[in-house]
C-alpha positions in Angstrom: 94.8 -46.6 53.7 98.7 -45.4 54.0 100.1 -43.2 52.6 102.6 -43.1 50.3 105.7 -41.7 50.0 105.2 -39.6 47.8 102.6 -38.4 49.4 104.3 -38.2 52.9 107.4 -36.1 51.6 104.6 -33.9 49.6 102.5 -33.5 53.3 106.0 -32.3 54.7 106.9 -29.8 52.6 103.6 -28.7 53.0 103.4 -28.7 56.2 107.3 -27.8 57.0 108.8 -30.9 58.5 112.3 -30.5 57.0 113.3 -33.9 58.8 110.5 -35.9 57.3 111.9 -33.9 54.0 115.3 -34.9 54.5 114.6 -38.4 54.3 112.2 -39.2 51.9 114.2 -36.9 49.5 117.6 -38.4 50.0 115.1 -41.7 49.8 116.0 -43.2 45.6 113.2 -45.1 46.0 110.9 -41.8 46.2 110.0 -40.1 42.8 110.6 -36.1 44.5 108.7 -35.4 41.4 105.2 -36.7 42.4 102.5 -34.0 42.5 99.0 -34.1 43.8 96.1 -35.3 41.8 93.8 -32.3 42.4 96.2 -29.7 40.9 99.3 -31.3 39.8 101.4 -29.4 42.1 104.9 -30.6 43.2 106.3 -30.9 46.7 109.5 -28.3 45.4 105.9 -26.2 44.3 104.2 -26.2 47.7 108.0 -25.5 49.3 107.8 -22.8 47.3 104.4 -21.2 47.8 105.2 -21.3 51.6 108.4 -20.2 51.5 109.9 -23.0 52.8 113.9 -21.9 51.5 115.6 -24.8 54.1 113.1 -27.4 52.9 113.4 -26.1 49.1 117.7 -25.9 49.3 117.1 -29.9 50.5 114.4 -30.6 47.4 117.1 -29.0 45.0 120.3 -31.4 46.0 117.6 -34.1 44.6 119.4 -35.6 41.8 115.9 -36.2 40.1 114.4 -33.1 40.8 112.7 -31.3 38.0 112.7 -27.5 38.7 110.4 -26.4 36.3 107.2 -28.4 36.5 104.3 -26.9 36.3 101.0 -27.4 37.9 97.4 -27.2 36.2 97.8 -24.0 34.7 101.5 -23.9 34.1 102.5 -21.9 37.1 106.1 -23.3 37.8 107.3 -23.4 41.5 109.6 -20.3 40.9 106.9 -18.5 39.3 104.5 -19.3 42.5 107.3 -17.7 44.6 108.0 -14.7 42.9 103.9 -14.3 43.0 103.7 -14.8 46.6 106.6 -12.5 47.0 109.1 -14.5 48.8 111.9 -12.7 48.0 114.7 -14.3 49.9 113.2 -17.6 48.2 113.5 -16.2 44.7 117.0 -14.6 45.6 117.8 -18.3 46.9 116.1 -19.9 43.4 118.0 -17.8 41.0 121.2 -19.0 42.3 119.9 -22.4 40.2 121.2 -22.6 36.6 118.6 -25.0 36.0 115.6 -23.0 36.8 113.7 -21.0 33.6 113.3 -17.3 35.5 111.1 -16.8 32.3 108.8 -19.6 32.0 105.6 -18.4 31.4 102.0 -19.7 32.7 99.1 -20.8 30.5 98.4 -17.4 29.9 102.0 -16.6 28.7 102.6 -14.1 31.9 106.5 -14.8 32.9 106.9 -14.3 36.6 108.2 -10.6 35.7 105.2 -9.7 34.0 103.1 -10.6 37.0 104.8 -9.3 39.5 104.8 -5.8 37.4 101.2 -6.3 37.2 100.6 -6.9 41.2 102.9 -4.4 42.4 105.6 -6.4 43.6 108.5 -4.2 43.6 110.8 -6.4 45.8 110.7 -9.0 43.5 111.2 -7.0 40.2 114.4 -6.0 42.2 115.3 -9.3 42.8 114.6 -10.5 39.0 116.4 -7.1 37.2 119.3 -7.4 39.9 120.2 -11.1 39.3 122.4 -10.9 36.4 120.1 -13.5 34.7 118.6 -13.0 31.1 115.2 -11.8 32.5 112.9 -11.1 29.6 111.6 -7.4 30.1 109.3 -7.8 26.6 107.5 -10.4 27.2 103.9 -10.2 26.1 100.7 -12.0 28.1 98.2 -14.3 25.9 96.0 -13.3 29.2 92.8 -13.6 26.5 90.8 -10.4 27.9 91.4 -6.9 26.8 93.0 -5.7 29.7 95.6 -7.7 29.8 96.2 -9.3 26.1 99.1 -8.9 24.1 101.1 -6.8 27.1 104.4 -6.4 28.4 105.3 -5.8 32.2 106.2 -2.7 31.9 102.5 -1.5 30.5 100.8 -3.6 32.8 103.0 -1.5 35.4 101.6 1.9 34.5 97.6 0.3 34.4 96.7 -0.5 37.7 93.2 -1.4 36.6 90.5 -1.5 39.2 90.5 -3.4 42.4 90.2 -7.3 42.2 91.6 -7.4 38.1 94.1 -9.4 39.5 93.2 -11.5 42.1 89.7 -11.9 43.0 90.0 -11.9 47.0 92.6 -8.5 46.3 92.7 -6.7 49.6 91.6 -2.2 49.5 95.1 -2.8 51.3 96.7 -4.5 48.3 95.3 -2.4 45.5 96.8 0.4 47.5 100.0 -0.8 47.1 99.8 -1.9 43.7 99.1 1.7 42.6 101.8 3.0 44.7 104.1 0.7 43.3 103.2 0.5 39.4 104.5 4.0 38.6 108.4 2.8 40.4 108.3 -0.2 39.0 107.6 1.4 35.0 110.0 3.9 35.6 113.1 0.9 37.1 111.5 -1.2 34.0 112.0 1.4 31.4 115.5 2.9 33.5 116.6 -1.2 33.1 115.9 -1.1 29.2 118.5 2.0 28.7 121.0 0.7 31.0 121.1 -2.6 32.3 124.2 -2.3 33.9 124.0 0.4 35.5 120.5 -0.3 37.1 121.8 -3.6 37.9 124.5 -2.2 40.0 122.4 -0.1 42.0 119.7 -2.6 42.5 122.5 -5.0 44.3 123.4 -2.1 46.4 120.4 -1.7 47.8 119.8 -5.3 48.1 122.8 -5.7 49.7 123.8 -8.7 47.6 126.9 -10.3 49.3 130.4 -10.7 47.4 129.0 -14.5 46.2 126.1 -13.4 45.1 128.2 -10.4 42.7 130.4 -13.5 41.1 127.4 -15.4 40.8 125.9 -12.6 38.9 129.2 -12.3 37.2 129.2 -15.4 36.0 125.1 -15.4 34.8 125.9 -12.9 32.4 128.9 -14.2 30.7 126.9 -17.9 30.5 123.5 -16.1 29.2 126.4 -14.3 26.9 127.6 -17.8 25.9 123.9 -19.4 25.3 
């Protein structure tokens, strides 16, 4: 049985075949919005989880595109990358006005919140240094003690035990969650006194070029405006 092409633009992005991608995507015939029966996941999803920021900058000229669609438990593609810790993908995403930078999963855990929790420094850099109107208080509906009712920067300090997270966590990984949590608390709590200030110092070191400085220019006056 062929496949269709739905299906064949969802195989490419997962697989990385930009000129397959190209295509079908350009293709009005092709809803870019399909997702996989098993767990509801988009092709702009799997372009995301892989990293995949020349097939995802294709996916997102798509007139029809929907940005935010989540899969079975509400993880959006721009949530998956921040949790895989793409940053050059997430820099690449938050560029896209369109894009919710806070929309949570089924647990209510924004992608700022998790990446606080995992360690992910890089990408609370990235989120903080965007200029966009990242939610800092947040609080998790995780439904277990641990992490219930919590905002990123407490699940920063609590590092937990190995595997809290993530079930297959590495000795590797846990490592450099508890090396991280403390600098991520302290940027978290550093961000909450002075935005601006942080926000400066976290494009210096990310070396944001002069676009990206407009760009986050113009995020604040919109989120201003909204």
């Amino acid at each position: 049985m062929s496949k269709s092409k739905e299906e064949q633009l969802w195989d490419a992005c997962n697989s990385g075949d930009i000129d397959v991608v190209r295509h079908l995507a350009n293709d009005p015939a092709v809803n870019v919005n399909w997702a996989d029966p098993g767990g509801h996941r988009t092709a702009l999803f799997i372009a995301c989880l892989h990293g995949r920021g020349s097939i995802v900058d294709v996916l997102l000229k798509s007139p029809e595109i929907d940005v935010n669609k989540t899969q079975t438990e509400k993880v959006s593609p721009f949530f998956i990358a921040c949790a895989h810790g793409h940053q050059e993908m997430v820099l690449r995403l938050q560029k896209d006005l369109r894009i919710d930078v806070n929309q949570p999963n089924d647990g209510n855990c924004t992608p700022l919140w998790h990446a606080s929790l995992t360690g992910l420094l890089p990408i609370v850099e990235c989120l903080l240094a965007s200029g966009r109107n990242v939610n800092t208080q947040a609080r998790s509906m995780a439904g277990t003690a641990a992490w219930n009712d919590k905002t990123p920067v407490e699940m920063a300090r609590r590092p937990g035990i190995r595997g809290m997270s993530d079930p297959d966590e590495t000795e590797e990984e846990f490592a450099t969650k508890k090396h991280s949590g403390p600098l991520i608390a302290t940027l978290l709590d550093s961000f909450e006194r002075n935005p601006q200030q942080v926000r400066a110092q976290l494009r210096k070191k990310l070396d944001f070029p002069r676009k990206q400085f407009l760009f986050s220019f113009l995020m604040l006056i919109l989120d201003a405006l909204s």
